[in-house]
Each structure stands twice: as structure tokens, then as C-alpha cells.
C-alpha positions in Angstrom: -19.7 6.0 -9.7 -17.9 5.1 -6.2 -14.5 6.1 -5.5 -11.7 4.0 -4.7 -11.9 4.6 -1.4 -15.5 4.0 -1.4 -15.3 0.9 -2.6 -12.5 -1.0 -0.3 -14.0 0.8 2.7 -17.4 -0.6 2.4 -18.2 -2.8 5.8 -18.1 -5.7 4.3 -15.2 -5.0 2.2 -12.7 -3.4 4.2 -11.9 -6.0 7.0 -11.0 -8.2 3.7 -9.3 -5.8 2.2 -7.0 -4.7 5.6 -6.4 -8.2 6.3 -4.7 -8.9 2.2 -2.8 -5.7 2.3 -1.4 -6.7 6.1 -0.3 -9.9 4.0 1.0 -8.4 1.2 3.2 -6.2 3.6 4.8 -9.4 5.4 5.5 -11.5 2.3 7.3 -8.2 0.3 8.9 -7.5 4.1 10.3 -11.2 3.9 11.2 -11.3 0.7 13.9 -8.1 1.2 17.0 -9.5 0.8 21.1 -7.9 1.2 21.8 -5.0 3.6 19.0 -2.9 2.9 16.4 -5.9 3.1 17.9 -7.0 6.5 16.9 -2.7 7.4 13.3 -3.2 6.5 13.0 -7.0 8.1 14.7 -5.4 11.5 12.5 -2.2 11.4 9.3 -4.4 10.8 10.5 -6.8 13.4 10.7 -4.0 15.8 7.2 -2.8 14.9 5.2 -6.1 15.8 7.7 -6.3 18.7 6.5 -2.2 19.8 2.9 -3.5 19.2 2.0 -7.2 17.2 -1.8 -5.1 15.6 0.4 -2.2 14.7 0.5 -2.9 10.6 -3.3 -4.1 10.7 -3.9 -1.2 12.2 -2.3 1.6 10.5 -3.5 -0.3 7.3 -6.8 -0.1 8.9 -6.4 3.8 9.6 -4.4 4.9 6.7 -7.0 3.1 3.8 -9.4 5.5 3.3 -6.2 8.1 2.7 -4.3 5.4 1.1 -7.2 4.6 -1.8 -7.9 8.5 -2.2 -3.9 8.9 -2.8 -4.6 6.4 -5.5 -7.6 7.3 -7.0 -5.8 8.7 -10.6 -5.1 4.8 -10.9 -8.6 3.7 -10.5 -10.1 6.4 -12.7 -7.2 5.4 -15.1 -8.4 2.2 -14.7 -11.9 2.8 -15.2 -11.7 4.7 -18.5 -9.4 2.0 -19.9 -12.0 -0.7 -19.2 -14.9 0.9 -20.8 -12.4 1.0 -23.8 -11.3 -2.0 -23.8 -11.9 -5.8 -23.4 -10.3 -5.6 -19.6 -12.4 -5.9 -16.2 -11.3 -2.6 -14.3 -9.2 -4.4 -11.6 -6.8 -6.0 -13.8 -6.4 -2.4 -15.4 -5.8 -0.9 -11.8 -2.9 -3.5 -11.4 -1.1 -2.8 -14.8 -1.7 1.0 -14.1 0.3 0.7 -10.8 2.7 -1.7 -12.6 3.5 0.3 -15.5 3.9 4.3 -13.4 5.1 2.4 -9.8 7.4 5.6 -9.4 4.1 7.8 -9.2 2.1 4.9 -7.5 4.7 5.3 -4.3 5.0 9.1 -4.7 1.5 8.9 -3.8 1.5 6.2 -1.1 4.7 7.8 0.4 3.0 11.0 0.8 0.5 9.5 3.1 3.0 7.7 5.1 4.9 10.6 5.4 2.1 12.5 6.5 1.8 9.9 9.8 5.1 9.4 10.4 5.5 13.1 11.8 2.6 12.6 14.1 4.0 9.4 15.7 7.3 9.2 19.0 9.5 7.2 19.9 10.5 3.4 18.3 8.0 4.0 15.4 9.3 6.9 14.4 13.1 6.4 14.2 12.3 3.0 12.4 10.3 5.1 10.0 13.1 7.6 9.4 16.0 5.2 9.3 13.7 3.0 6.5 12.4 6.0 5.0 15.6 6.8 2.3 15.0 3.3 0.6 11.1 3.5 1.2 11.2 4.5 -2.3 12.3 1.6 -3.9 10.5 -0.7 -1.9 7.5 0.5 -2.6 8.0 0.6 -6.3 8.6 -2.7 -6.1 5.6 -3.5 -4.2 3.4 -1.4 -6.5 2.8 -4.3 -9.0 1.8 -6.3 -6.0 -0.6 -3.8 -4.4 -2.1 -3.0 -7.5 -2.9 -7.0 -7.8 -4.3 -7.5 -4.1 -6.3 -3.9 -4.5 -7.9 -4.8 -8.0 -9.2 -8.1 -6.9 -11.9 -5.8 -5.1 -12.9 -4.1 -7.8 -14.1 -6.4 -10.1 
């Protein structure tokens, strides 16, 4: 059985798969709202402004480590649908709906991981954005889980 990674890595699947998760990253950016939203809207704003193929391309980069940091989901996922009456991407997207506290643990790790090895802009928008990255990706988890599991059916 392919891995997660495996699977939205493929040639033919990845460009597809970069290209939903660079959208699901600008609608959940402009959907922040108060204080904090107005943060994550500046720091993204000052992203596309360092470099416009910045988020595609950290998408790009990170997927491999992204899908491997969520792999517990998919085998979750995949040992509920043999189970049960449910195709395995819409059990991916409850499993990352119903634990989104682990689902960013996971996701934060990796981020975390790239953040020390950037300079400069990047790197103090990532640190400023970082103490409420927690929350924001919980809230995105549901999401994510949606866009990813539409590949694995």
C-alpha cells in the first residue's frame, strides 16, 4: 500500500495537489479576521511581496515532509474505510477534523523545522506569526483534510 506521501507526490498528482493547497492557504489567509487575522494577512502580504512563488514553492518543497507528518491520519483513515461504508478520503478529512490539535502539532513541526533554516523577512514574519500558528492551523485542519482527501479516493 502507498504512503501518503506517495500518493500526492506522484508526477501527475503533485502539481494538482501544490496548486489546491496554495489555494487553500489564500482563502483561510483572507478569511482571518480581528487583530490577529490582520497579523497573518500582513505577514502573508509580505511573503508574496519578498517573493510572489514563495507559498507554491515551499508547498512544493515541504509536501513530501508535510504528507509523512500526516501519515497516522491516512493510516487512520485507511483502517476505518476497510471497516466501514466510507471511501478513505472522506475518512482522512473527519480524522484531521475530529484530532486538528494533533493534525497541526504535526504540520507545525515541519514548519518549524524550515523556519530555522531561512534569514531575513521570512523569518521574522514566521516568528512574529508563529504564537497564534497554532490556532490557525487547527482551524485550517478540517479544510486541509478536505482538499488532501479528494486525492485519495
Amino acid at each position: 500500500m502507498a504512503t501518503l506521501a506517495e500518493l500526492l507526490t506522484q508526477s501527475e498528482t503533485r502539481p494538482r495537489v501544490v496548486t489546491a493547497c496554495v489555494s487553500l492557504v489564500e482563502s483561510e489567509v483572507a478569511g482571518k479576521r480581528g487583530l490577529s487575522g490582520a497579523a497573518v494577512r500582513t505577514g502573508f502580504r509580505v511573503v508574496k511581496a519578498v517573493k510572489p512563488t514563495m507559498v507554491a514553492e515551499v508547498v512544493d518543497r515541504l509536501l513530501p515532509e508535510f504528507a509523512e507528518a500526516l501519515e497516522p491520519f491516512y493510516v487512520e483513515a485507511q483502517r476505518r474505510a476497510e471497516g466501514e461504508d466510507v471511501s478513505v478520503g472522506d475518512a482522512f478529512a473527519d480524522a484531521l477534523s475530529r484530532d486538528t490539535r494533533r493534525a497541526a502539532e504535526a504540520l507545525l513541526v515541519v514548519t518549524d523545522r524550515r523556519a530555522e533554516k531561512v534569514s531575513g523577512a521570512i523569518k521574522k514574519a514566521y516568528q512574529r506569526l508563529r504564537g497564534t500558528a497554532q490556532g490557525h492551523v487547527e482551524a485550517a485542519a478540517p479544510n486541509l483534510g478536505r482538499t488532501l482527501g479528494d486525492f485519495l479516493d
